[in-house]
Structures are given as C-alpha cells and as structure tokens.
N, C-alpha and C positions, 0 to 999 in steps of 0.2 A: 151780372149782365142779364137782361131778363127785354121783352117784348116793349115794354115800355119806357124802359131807359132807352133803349132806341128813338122811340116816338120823339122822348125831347132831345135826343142827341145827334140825331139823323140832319137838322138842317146845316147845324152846326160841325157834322162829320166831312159833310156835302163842299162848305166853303172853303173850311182845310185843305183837303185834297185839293180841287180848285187853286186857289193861292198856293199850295206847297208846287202843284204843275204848272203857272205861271211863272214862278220863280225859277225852277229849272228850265223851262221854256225860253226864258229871258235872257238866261244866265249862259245857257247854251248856243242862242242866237248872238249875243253881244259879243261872245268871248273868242268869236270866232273871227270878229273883224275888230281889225287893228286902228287905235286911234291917229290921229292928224300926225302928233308929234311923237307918234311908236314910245310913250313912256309906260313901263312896268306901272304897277302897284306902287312898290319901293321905290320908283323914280318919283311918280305922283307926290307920295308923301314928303320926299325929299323937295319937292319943288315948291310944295303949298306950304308946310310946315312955316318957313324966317316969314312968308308973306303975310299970314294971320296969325302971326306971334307964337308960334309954339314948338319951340326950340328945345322945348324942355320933355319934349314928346319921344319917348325910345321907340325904336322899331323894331322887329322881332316875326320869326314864321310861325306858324304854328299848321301842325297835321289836321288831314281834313279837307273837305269843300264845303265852302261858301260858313265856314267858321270864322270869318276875320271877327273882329272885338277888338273895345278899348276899352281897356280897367283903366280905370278912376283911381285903382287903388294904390299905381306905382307908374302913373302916366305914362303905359305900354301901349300901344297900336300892335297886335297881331293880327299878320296876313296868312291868309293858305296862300298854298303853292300856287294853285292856278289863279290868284291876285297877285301873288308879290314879283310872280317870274312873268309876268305876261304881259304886253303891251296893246291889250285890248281896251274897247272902248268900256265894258262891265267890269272888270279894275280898276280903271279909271274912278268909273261912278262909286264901287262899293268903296273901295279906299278913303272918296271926301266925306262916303257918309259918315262913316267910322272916325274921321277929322272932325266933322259936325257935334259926334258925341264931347270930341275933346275939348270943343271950344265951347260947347255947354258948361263941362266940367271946370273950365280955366275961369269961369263968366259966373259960376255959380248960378245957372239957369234953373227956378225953383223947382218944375216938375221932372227934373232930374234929380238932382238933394232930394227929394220926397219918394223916388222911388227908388234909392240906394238906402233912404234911413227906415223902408217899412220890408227891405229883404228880407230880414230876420223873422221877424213878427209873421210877413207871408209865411217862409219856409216852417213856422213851427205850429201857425195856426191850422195850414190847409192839413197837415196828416193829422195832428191833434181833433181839428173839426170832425173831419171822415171819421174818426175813429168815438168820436162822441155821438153823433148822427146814428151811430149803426147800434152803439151801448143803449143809447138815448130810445131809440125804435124796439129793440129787443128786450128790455127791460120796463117799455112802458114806459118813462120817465120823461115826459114831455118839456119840460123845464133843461134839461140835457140836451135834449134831441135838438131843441133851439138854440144851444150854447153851442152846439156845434156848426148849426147850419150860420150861424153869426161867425163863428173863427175861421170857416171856410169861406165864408162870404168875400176875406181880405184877399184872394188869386182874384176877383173881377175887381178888386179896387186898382189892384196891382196891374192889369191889364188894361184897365180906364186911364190910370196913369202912365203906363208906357205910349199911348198914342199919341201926347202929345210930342213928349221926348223922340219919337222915333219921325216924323212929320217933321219936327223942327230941325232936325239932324239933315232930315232930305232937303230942305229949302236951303240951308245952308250951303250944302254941296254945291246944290245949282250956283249959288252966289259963288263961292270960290271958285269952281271952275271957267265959269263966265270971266269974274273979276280977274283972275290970274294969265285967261289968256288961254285955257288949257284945250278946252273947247272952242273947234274955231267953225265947224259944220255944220247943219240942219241935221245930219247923218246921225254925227255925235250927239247934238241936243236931244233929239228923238232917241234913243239907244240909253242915253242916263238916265230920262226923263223914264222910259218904260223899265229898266232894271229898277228904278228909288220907290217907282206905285206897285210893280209888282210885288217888293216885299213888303210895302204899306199897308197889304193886302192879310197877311199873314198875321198881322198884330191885332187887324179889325176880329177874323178868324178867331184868336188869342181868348179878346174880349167873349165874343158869343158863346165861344165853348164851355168856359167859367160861366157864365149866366142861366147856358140851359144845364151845367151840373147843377146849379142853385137852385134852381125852379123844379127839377127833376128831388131835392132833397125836400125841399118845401111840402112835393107832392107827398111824396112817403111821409111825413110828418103827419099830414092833414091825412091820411089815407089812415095811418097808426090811429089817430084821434077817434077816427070817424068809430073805427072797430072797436074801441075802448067802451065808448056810449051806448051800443048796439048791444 
C-alpha cells in the first residue's frame, strides 16, 4: 500500500462504496414494503419456477444477507433469510434475478459457460500473477514481471465477462415477473427496477477496480524499467 496505489485505486475505491451503499440503500427501502401479492422469496420461486420451465430447480436457505446464488453446479437456488422469509417487493426482484441466472444456465447462454469455464484459470492466475509481478519487479526480471501482469490481467476478463451475465439475468427478471403476473404496480416496477440497477452497479465497480490493479502493475513495471536503464 503506498501513495500511489491509491492514485489509481481511489476512483475505483470511490465507485465501490458508492454501489456497495446503493445496494443496501435499495435493499433496505424495498425490503421494507410488501409486494401486491405478499409472496416470500420461496413463494416467488415456487410461482415462476413450472412457468419458465425449471422444475428441476432446488430451493434451499442459506446464512447471510443479500447472499442469495444459483450454482450451476447442482441446479440450487439459495436464499438468505431476509429473501426467502419475506414478502417484500426486493425478494421478489433478487429472487427472479437469481431465476435469470438459471435459465441462462438451462439455455446454455454463452457468456455464462465462458465465465464458469475461465473460474479456474481466474482463481489461479490472479494470485500466481501477484505473486510474479512482485518476483518479476524485485528481481529485475522483466520478462516475469509481464507474465504476471498477463495472468492477472484474467480478474478484468472475468469481470468484463460477468456484465453481461449479470444485465441479462436482470432483463430476464423484468420479463418473468411482468409475464407471470407477479408485478402488478408502478410501485413494484420501480422498487425491482431500482434493486436489479443498483446491484448492476457493483459489477461495473467489479470491472474498474481489476483495471486500475492492472494499470497500477503496468505502472510499477514501467517504473522497474525505467530504474534499470538509469
């Protein structure tokens, strides 16, 4: 941590917060008023599920707020508590998003497959990167220091690739609650509408912060160079 890793991490620290307090914002005004037809989370699921085919969809709680997920990997829907027990209008929405993921998954929607098949590869390049960047700089060895800033580079691929997935997940939502009937208000539209952009928000976030690590490593790189010739 040093004066200048701030420089480039400050706009990017800036938005985080931002969208991290939007989304509790959101999440605390919605949660608080009850939708048209008082359905839980668990009710939601249970209603949309036969309607856009996914019967094959378990349901399940899990501890935590605003933790819900749908693994791909054993077609689970987990709710938190204040989604699965609530009959608020922000259950409602989180719920179809996490329905959106699964009918990605049933649909084989590509930039979803792309960003479940480069998990691995993220998780082992970005600490491997770090960890060559720092050898690569400390050792002089320029050739290194870019092998790392390349195997880090896959967390902003990884986060260029969640946007679409996570955008496509929210239009979805819209559709199924509109098509199903679940939403019957301007109250309700407005209230999903502001929970599915607020955490829209947090992926754009996602993205930036990956880009200025990268540009911040780049710098150190060029900076290593410069001293070497000097």
């Amino acid at each position: 941590m040093n004066f200048t890793y701030l420089i480039f991490m400050l706009p990017a620290l800036i938005l985080s917060f931002w969208a991290q307090s939007r989304v509790k914002s959101a999440f605390t005004k919605w949660s608080q008023l009850p939708n048209t037809h008082r359905v839980t989370g668990l009710e939601t699921a249970e209603h949309l599920k036969p309607r856009v085919g996914l019967q094959n969809v378990t349901l399940s709680r899990v501890k935590g707020t605003l933790t819900d997920h749908y693994d791909p990997s054993n077609d689970t829907l987990a709710l938190s508590q204040g989604v699965a027990d609530a009959p608020s209008i922000a259950a409602m929405a989180i719920t179809a998003h996490e329905l959106g993921h699964a009918l990605q998954d049933k649909e084989g929607y590509g930039p979803m497959r792309l960003r479940t098949a480069i998990v691995p590869i993220v998780g082992l390049g970005s600490n491997l990167g770090l960890i060559l960047v720092m050898v690569g700089i400390v050792l002089q060895i320029a050739g290194l220091t870019w092998l790392g800033i390349i195997l880090f580079s896959g967390t902003a691929l990884f986060s260029l690739v969640t946007l679409p997935v996570e955008f496509d997940a929210s239009n979805r939502a819209r559709k199924m609650l509109d098509d199903t009937g679940l939403v019957v208000s301007e109250e309700e539209r407005k209230g999903v509408d502001d929970m599915l952009k607020a955490a829209a928000w947090t992926y754009v976030a996602g993205l930036l912060t990956s880009l200025a690590q990268i540009f911040y490593y780049i710098s150190m790189a060029g900076r290593a160079s410069g001293s070497r010739r000097s």
